[in-house]
py3Dmol code that shows the C-alpha trace and the ligand (Angstrom):
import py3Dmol

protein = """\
ATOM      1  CA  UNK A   1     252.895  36.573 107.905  1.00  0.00           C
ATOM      2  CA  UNK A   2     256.590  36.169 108.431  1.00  0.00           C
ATOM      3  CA  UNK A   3     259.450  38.395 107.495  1.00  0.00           C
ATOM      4  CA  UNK A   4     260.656  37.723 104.082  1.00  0.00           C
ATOM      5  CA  UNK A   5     264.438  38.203 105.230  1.00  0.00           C
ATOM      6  CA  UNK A   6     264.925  37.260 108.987  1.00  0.00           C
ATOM      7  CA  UNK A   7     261.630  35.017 109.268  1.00  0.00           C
ATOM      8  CA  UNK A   8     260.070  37.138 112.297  1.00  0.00           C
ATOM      9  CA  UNK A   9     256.356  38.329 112.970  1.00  0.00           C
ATOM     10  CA  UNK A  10     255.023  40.932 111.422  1.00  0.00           C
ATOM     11  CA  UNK A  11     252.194  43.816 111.660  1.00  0.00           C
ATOM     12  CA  UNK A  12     249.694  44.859 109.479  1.00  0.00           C
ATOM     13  CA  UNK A  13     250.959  48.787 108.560  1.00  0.00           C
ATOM     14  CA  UNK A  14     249.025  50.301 106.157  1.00  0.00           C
ATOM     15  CA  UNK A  15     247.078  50.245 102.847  1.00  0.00           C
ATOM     16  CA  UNK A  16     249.261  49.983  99.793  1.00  0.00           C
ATOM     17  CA  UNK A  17     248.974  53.067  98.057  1.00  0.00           C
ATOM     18  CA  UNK A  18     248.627  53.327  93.649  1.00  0.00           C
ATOM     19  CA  UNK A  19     250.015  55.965  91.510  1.00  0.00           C
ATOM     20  CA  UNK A  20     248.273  54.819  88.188  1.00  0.00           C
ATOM     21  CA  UNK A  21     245.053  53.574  90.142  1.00  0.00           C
ATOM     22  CA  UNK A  22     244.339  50.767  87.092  1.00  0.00           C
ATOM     23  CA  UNK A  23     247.570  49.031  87.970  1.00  0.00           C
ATOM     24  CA  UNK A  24     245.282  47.664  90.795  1.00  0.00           C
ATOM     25  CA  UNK A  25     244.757  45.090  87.950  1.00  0.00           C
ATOM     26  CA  UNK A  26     248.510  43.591  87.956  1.00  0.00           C
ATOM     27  CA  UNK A  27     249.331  44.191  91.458  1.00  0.00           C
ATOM     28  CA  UNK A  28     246.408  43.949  93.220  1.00  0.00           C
ATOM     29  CA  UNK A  29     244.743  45.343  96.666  1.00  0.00           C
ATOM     30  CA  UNK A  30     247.635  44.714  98.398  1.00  0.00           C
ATOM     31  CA  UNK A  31     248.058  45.842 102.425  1.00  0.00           C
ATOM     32  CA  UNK A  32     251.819  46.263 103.741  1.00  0.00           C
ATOM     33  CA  UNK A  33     253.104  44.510 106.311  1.00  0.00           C
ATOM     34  CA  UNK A  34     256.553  45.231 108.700  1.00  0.00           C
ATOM     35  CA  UNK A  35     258.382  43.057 110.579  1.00  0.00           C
ATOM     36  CA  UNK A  36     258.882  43.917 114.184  1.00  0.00           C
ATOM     37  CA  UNK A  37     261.866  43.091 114.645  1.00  0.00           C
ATOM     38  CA  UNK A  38     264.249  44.551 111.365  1.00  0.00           C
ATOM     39  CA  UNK A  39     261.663  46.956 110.265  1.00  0.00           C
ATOM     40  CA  UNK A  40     262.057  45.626 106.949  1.00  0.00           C
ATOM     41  CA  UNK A  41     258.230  46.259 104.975  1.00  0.00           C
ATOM     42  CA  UNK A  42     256.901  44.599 102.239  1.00  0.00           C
ATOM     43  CA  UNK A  43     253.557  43.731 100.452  1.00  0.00           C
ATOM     44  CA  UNK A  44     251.034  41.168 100.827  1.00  0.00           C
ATOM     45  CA  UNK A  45     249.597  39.523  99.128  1.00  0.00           C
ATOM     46  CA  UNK A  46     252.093  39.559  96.156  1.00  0.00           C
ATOM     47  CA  UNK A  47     250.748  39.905  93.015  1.00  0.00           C
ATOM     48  CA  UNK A  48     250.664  36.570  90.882  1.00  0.00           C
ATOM     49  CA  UNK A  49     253.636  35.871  89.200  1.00  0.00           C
ATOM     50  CA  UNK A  50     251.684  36.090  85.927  1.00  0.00           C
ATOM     51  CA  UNK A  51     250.168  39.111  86.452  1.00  0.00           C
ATOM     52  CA  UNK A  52     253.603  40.931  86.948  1.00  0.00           C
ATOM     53  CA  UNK A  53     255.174  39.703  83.743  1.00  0.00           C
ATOM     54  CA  UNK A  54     252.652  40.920  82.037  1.00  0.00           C
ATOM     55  CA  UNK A  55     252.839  44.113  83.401  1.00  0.00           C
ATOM     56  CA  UNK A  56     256.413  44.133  83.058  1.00  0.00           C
ATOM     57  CA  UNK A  57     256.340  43.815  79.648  1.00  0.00           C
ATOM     58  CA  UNK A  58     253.470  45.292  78.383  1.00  0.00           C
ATOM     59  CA  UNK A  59     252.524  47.974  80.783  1.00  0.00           C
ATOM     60  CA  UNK A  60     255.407  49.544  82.944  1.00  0.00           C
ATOM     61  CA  UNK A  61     257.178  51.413  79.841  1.00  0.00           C
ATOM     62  CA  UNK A  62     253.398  51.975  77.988  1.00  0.00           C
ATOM     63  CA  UNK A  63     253.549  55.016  76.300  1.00  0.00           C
ATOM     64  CA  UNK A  64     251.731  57.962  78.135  1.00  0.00           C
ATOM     65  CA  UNK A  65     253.006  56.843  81.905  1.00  0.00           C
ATOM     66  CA  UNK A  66     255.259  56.989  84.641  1.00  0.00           C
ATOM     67  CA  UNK A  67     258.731  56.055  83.166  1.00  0.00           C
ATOM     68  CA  UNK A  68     257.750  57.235  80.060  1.00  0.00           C
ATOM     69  CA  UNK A  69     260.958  59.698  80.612  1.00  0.00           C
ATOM     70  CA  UNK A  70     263.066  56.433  80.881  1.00  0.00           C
ATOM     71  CA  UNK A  71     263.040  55.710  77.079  1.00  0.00           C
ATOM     72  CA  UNK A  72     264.282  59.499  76.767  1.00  0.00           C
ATOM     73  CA  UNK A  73     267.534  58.027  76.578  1.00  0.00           C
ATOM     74  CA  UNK A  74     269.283  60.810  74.420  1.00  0.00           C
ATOM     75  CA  UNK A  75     272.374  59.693  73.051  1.00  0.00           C
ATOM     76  CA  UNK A  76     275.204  61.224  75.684  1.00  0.00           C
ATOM     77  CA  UNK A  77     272.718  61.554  78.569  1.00  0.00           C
ATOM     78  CA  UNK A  78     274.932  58.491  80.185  1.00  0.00           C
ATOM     79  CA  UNK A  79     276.486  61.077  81.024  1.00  0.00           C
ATOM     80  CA  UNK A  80     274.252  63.111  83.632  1.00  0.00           C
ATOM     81  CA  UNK A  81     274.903  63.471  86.886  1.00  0.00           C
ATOM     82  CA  UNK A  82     273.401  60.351  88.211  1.00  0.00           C
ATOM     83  CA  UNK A  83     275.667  58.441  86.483  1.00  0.00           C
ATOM     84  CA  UNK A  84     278.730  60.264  87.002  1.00  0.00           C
ATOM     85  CA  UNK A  85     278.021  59.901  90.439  1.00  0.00           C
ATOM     86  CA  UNK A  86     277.407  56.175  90.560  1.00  0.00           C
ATOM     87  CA  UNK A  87     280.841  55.741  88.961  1.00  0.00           C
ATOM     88  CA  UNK A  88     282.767  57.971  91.466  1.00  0.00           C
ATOM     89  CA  UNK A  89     281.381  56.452  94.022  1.00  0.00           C
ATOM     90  CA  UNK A  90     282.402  52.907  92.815  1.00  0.00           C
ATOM     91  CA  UNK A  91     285.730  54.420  92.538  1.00  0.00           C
ATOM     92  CA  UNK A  92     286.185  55.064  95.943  1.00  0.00           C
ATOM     93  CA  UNK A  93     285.687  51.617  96.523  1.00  0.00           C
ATOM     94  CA  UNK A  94     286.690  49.233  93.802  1.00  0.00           C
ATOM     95  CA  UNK A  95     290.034  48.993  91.350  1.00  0.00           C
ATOM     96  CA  UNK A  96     287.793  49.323  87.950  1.00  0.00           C
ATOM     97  CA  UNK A  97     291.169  48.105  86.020  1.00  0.00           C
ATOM     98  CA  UNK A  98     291.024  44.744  88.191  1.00  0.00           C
ATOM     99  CA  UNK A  99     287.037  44.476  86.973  1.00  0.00           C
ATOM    100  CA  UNK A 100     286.583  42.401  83.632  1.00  0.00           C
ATOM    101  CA  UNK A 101     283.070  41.431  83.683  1.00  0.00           C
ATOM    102  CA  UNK A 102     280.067  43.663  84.428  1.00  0.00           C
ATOM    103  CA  UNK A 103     276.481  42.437  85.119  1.00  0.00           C
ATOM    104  CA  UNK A 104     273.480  44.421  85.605  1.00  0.00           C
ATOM    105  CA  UNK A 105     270.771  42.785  86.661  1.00  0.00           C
ATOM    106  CA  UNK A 106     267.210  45.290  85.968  1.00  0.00           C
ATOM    107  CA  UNK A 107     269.797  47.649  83.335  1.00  0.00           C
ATOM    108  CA  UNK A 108     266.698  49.915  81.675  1.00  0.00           C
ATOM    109  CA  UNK A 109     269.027  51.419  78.398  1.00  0.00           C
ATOM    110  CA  UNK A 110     272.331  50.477  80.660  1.00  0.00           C
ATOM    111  CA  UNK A 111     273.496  53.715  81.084  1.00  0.00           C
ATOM    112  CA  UNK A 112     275.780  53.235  84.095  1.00  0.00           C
ATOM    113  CA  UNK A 113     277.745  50.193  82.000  1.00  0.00           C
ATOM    114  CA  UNK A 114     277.898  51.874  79.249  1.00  0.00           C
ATOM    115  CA  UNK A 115     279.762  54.635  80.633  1.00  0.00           C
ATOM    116  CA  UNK A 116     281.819  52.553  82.884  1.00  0.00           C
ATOM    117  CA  UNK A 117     282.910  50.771  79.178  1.00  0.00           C
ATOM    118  CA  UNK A 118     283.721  54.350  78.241  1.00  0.00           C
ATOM    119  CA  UNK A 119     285.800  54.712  80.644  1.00  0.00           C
ATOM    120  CA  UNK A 120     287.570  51.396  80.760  1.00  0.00           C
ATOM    121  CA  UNK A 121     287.301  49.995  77.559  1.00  0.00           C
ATOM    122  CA  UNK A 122     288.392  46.325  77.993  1.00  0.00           C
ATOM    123  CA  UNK A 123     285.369  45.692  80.795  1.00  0.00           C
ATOM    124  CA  UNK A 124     282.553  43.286  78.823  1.00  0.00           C
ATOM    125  CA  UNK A 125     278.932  44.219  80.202  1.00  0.00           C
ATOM    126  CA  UNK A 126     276.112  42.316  80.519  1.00  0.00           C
ATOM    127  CA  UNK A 127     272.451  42.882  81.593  1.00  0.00           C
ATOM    128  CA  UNK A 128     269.282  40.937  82.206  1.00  0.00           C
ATOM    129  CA  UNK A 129     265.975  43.200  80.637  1.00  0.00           C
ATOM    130  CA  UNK A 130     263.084  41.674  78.928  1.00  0.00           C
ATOM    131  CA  UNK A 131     261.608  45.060  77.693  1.00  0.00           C
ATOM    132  CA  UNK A 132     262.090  45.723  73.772  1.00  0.00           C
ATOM    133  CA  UNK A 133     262.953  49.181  73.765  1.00  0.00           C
ATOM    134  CA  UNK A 134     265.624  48.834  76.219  1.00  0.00           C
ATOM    135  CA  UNK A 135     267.009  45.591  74.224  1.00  0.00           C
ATOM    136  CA  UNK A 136     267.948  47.817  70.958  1.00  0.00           C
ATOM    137  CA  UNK A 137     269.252  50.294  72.825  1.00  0.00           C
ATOM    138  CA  UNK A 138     271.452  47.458  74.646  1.00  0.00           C
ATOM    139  CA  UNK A 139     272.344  45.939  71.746  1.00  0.00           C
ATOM    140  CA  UNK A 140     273.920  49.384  70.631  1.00  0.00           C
ATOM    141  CA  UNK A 141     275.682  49.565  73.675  1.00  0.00           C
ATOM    142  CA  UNK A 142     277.169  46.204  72.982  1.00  0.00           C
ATOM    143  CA  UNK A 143     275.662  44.531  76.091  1.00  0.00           C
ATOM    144  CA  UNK A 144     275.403  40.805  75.991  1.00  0.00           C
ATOM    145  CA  UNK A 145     271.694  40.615  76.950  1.00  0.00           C
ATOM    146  CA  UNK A 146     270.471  37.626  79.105  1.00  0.00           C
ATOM    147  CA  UNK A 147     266.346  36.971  78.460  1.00  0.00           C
ATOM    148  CA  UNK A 148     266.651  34.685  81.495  1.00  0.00           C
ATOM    149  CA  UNK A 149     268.948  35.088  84.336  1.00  0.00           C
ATOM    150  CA  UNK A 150     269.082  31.024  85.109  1.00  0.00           C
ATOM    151  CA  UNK A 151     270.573  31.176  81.233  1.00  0.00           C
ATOM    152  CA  UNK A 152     273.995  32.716  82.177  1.00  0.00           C
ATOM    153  CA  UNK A 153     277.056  30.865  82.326  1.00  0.00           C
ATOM    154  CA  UNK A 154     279.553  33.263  83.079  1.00  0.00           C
ATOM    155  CA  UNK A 155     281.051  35.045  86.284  1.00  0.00           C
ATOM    156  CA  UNK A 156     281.186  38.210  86.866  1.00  0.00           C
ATOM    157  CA  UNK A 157     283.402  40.915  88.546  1.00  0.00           C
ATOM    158  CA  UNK A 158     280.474  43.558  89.706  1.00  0.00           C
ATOM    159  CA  UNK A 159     277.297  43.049  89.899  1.00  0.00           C
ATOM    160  CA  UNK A 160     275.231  45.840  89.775  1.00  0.00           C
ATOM    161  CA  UNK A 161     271.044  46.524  90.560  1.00  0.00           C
ATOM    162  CA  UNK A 162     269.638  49.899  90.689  1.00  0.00           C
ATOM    163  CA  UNK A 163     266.116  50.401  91.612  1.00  0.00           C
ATOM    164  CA  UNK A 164     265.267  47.208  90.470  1.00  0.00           C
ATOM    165  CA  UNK A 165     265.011  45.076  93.861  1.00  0.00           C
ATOM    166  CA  UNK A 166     262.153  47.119  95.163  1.00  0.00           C
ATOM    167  CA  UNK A 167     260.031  45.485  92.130  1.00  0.00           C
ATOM    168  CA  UNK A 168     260.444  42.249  93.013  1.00  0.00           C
ATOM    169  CA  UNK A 169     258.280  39.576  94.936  1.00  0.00           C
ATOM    170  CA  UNK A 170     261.205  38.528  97.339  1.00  0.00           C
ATOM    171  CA  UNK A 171     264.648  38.107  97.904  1.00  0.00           C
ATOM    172  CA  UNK A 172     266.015  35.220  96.334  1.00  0.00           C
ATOM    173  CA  UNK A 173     267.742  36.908  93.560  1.00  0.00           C
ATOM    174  CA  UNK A 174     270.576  37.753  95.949  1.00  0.00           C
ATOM    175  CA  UNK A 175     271.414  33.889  95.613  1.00  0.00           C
ATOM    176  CA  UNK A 176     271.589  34.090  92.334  1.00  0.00           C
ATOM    177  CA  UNK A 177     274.000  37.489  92.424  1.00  0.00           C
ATOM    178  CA  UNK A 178     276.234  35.028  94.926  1.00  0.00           C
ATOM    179  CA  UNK A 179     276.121  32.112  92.252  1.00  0.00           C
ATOM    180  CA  UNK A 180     277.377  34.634  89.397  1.00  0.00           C
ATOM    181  CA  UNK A 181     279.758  36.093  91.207  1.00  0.00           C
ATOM    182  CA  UNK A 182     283.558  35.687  91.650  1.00  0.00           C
ATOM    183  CA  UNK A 183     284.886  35.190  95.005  1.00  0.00           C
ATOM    184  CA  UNK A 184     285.953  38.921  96.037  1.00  0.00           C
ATOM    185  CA  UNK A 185     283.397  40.332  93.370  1.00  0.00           C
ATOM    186  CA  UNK A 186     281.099  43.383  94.402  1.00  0.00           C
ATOM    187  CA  UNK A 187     277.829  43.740  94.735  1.00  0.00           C
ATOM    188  CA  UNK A 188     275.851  47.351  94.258  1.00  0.00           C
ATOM    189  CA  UNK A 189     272.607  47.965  95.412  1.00  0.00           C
ATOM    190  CA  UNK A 190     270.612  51.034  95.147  1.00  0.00           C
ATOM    191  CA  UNK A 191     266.962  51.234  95.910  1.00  0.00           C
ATOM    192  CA  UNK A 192     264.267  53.613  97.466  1.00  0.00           C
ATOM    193  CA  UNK A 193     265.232  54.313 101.359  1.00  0.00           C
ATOM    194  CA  UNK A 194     261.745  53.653 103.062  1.00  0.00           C
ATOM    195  CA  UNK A 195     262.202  53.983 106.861  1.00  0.00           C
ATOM    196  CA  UNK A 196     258.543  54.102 107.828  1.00  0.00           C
ATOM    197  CA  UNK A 197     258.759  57.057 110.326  1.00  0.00           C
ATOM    198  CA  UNK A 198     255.990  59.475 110.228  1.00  0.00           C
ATOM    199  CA  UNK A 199     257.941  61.370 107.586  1.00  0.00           C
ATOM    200  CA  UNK A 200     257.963  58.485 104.926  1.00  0.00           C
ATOM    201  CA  UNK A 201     254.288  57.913 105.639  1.00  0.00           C
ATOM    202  CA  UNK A 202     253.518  61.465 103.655  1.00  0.00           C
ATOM    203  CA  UNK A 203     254.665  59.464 100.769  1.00  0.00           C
ATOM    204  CA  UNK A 204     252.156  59.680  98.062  1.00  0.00           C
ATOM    205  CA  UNK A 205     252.352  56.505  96.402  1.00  0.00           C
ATOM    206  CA  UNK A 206     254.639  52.798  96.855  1.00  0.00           C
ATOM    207  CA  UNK A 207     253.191  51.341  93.235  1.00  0.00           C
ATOM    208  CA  UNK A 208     254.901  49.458  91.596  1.00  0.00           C
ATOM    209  CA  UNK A 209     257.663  48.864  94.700  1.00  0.00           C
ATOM    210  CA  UNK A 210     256.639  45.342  96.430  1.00  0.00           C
ATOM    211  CA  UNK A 211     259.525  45.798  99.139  1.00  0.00           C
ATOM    212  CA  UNK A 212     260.667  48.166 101.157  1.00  0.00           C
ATOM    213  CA  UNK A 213     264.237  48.461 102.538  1.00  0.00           C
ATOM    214  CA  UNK A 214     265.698  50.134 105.401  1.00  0.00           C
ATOM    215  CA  UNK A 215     269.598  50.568 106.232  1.00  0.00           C
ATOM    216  CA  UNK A 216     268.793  47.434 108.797  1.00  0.00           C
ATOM    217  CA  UNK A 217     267.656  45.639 106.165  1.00  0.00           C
ATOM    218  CA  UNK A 218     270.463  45.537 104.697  1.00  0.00           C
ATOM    219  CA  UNK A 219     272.349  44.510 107.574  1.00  0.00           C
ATOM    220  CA  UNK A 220     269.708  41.161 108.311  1.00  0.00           C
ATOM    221  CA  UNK A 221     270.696  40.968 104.242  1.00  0.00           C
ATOM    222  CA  UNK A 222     274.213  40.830 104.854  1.00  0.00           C
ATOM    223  CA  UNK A 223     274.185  38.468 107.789  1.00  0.00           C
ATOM    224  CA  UNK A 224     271.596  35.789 105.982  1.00  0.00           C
ATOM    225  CA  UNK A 225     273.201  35.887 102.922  1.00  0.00           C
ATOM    226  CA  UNK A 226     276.981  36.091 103.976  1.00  0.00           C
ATOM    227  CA  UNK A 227     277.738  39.181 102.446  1.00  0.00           C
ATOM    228  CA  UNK A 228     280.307  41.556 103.547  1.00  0.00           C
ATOM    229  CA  UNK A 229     279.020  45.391 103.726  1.00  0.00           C
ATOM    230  CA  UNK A 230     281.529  47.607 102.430  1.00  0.00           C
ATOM    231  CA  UNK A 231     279.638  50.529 102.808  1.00  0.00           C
ATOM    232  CA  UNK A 232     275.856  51.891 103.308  1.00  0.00           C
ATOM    233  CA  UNK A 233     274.917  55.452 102.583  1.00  0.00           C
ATOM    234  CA  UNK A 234     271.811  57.533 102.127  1.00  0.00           C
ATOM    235  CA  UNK A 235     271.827  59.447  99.207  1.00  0.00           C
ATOM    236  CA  UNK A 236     270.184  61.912  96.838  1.00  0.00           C
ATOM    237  CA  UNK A 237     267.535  64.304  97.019  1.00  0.00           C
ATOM    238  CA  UNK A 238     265.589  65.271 100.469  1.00  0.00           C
ATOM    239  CA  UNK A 239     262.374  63.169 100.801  1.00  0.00           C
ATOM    240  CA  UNK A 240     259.926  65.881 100.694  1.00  0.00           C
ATOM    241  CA  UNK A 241     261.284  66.905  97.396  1.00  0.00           C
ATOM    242  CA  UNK A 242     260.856  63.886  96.307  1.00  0.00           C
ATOM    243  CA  UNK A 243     257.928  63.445  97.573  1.00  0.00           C
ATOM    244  CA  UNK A 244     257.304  66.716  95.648  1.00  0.00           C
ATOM    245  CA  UNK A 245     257.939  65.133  92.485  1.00  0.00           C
ATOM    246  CA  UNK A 246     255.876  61.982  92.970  1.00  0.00           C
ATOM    247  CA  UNK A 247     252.424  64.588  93.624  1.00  0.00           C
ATOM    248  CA  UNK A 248     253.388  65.868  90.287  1.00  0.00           C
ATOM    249  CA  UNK A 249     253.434  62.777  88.802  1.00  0.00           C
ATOM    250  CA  UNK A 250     250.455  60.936  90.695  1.00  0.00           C
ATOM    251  CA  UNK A 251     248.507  64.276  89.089  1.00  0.00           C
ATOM    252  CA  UNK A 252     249.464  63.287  85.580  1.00  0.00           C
ATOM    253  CA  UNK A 253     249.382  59.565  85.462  1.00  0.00           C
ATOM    254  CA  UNK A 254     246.928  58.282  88.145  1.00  0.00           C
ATOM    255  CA  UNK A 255     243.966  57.840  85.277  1.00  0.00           C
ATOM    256  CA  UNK A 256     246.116  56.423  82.727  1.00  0.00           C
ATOM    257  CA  UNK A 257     244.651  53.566  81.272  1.00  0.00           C
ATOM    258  CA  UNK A 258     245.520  50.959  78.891  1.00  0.00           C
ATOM    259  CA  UNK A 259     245.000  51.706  75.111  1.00  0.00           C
ATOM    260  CA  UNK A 260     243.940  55.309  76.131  1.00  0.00           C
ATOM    261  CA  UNK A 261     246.703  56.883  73.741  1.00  0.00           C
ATOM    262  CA  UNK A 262     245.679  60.729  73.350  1.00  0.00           C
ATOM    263  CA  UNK A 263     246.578  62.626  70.021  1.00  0.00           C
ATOM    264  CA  UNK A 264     249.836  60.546  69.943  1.00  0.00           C
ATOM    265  CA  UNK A 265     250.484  60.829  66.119  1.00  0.00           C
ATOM    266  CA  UNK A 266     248.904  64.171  65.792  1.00  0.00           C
ATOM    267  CA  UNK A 267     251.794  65.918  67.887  1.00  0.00           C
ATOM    268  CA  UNK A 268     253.945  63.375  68.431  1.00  0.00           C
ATOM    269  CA  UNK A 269     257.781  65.587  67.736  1.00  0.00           C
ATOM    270  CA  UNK A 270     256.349  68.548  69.802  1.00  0.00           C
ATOM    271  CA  UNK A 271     255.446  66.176  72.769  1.00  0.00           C
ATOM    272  CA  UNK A 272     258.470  64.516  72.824  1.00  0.00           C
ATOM    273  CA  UNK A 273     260.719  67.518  73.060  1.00  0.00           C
ATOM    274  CA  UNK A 274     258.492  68.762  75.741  1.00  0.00           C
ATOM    275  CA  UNK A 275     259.277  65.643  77.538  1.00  0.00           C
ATOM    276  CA  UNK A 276     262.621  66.329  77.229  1.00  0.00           C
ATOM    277  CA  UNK A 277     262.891  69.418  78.566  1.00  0.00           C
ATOM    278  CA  UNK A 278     260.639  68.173  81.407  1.00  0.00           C
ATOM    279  CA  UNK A 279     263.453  65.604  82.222  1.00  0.00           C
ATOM    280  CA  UNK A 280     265.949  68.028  81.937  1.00  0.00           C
ATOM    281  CA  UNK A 281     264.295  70.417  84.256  1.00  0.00           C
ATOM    282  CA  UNK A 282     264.019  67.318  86.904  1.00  0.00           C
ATOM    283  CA  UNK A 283     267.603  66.137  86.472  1.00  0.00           C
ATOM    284  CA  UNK A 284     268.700  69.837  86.850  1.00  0.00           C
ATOM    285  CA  UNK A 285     266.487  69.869  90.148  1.00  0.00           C
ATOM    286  CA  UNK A 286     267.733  66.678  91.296  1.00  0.00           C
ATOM    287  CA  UNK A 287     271.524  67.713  90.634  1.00  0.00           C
ATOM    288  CA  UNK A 288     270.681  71.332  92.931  1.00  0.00           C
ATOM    289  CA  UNK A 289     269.551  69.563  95.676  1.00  0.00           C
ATOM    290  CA  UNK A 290     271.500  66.084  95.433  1.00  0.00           C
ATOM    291  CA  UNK A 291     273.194  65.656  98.845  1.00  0.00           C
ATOM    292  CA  UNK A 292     274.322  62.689 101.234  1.00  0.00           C
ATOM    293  CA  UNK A 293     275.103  61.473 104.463  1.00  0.00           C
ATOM    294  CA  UNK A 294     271.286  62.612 105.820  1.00  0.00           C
ATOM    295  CA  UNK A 295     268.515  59.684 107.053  1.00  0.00           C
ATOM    296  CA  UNK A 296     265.944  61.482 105.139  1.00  0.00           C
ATOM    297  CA  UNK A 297     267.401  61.286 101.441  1.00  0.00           C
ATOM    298  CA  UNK A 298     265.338  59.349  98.922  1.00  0.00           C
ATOM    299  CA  UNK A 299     267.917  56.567  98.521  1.00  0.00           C
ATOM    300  CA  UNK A 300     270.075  54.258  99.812  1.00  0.00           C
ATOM    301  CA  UNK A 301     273.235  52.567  98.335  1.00  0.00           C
ATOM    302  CA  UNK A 302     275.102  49.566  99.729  1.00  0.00           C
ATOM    303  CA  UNK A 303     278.189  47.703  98.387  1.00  0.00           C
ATOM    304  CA  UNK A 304     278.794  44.402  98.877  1.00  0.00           C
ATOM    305  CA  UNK A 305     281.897  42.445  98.725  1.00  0.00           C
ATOM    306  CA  UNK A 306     280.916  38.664  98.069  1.00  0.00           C
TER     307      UNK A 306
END
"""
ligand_1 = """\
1
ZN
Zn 262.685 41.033 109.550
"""
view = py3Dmol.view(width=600, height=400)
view.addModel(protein, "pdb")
view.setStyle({"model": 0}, {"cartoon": {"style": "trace"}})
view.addModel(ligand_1, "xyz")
view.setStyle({"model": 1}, {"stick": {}})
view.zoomTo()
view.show()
């Protein structure tokens, strides 16, 4: 087993470990391996290519499971914290009125485009998602959504990909940011900040993450790929309260199961605005205890000049 970005040996680590225990079924018994010499961890096997479509589009967003708070996607919540924060960070770094094309690769509802468009209207932005829900909501938004990434035939200013890498089955997709980018066009990365000290191994779950990135990843990612690193940060809430939040949600979700839809109909308007105000109550929770700078924050954020 080699390293999937600087080709090196790796060790056996540990188990992979399932929040919803039936998505054994898409991504299969899986061990995790990391590579001795960037640290970098990832899964093997991967799942078969077939087997994570379909989960991608039919179980992921399922109704009843994790990410079920992703389709709350109330009208102004583009707006919440998160977001704001993405964009002032970007500003620190990048001349927004020089940016004319937006893509984000992995854009859920696109709420991070959608409120950079807000805020300078003449940007056009463009995602790649295959799930339905998040295609209306798109469409709304006035995206120009790509089914296929090999189908676009523009360039783009900014790239961005939040939380999306970690799902996929290697790197090669960072070729295909470099082919749609300008020359001097950006690159932003966020994804889960998994340094496996004895700290991160408390986590309770890595489904449905298939790679695992560490801020010298990033830097082997930079050198193979010729990218140059404007800036790497850790970011957002302290691991153990994240790691808080995932018990919770390994409690409610780990028995889900496919077609298992309880009372949906019967209660339907009263469960949703319970899930609301549990999302509200996490955002709240993650805005209180949001910091940066610290090696163990959940995230990590790194933008790329290309
Ligand atoms: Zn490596």
């Amino acid at each position: 087993m080699r390293c999937l970005i600087c080709n090196n040996k790796t060790i056996f680590l540990e188990k992979y470990k399932f929040n919803v225990k039936s998505d054994v079924e898409y991504l299969g018994d899986n061990d995790i391996y990391q590579c001795r010499d960037c640290n970098f961890c990832f899964c093997h096997p991967m799942p078969k290519k077939i087997k994570l479509d379909e989960f991608y589009q039919k179980i992921y967003r399922a109704y009843g499971r994790p990410h079920e708070y992703d389709s709350i996607d109330l009208k102004n919540n583009y707006k919440s914290f998160k977001n704001l924060d993405y964009l002032n960070y970007l500003e620190k770094f990048l001349d927004f009125n020089k940016i004319n094309q937006l893509f984000d690769f992995g854009s859920g509802t696109g709420c991070l485009g959608y409120l950079i468009k807000k805020n300078y209207e003449k940007i056009k932005i463009s995602s790649a998602e295959s799930d339905d829900n998040c295609k209306k909501i798109l469409k709304e938004r006035e995206y120009k959504n790509y089914e296929n990434i090999n189908e676009i035939n523009e360039k783009f200013d900014l790239i961005t990909c939040l939380h999306s890498l970690e799902h996929l089955t290697d790197l090669s997709i960072i070729q295909n940011f470099k082919s749609l980018a300008k020359k001097g066009s950006y690159l932003f990365l966020e994804v889960p900040n998994c340094e496996f000290n004895s700290k991160f191994k408390l986590r309770p779950y890595d489904s449905p993450h298939l790679m695992f990135f560490t801020k010298e990843s990033f830097q082997k990612i930079a050198k193979k790929y010729s990218l140059e690193i404007l800036d790497i940060s850790y970011c957002s809430i302290p691991l153990e309260e994240n790691f808080k939040n995932m018990n919770y949600a390994k409690k409610k979700y780990e028995n889900w199961q496919k077609g298992k839809i309880k009372n949906f109909l019967k209660s339907s308007l009263r469960k949703f605005l319970k899930r609301v105000k549990i999302f509200k109550t996490f955002e709240n929770k993650e805005k209180k205890n949001y910091q940066e700078n610290d090696k163990n924050l959940s995230n990590l954020r790194v933008l790329f000049k290309i």
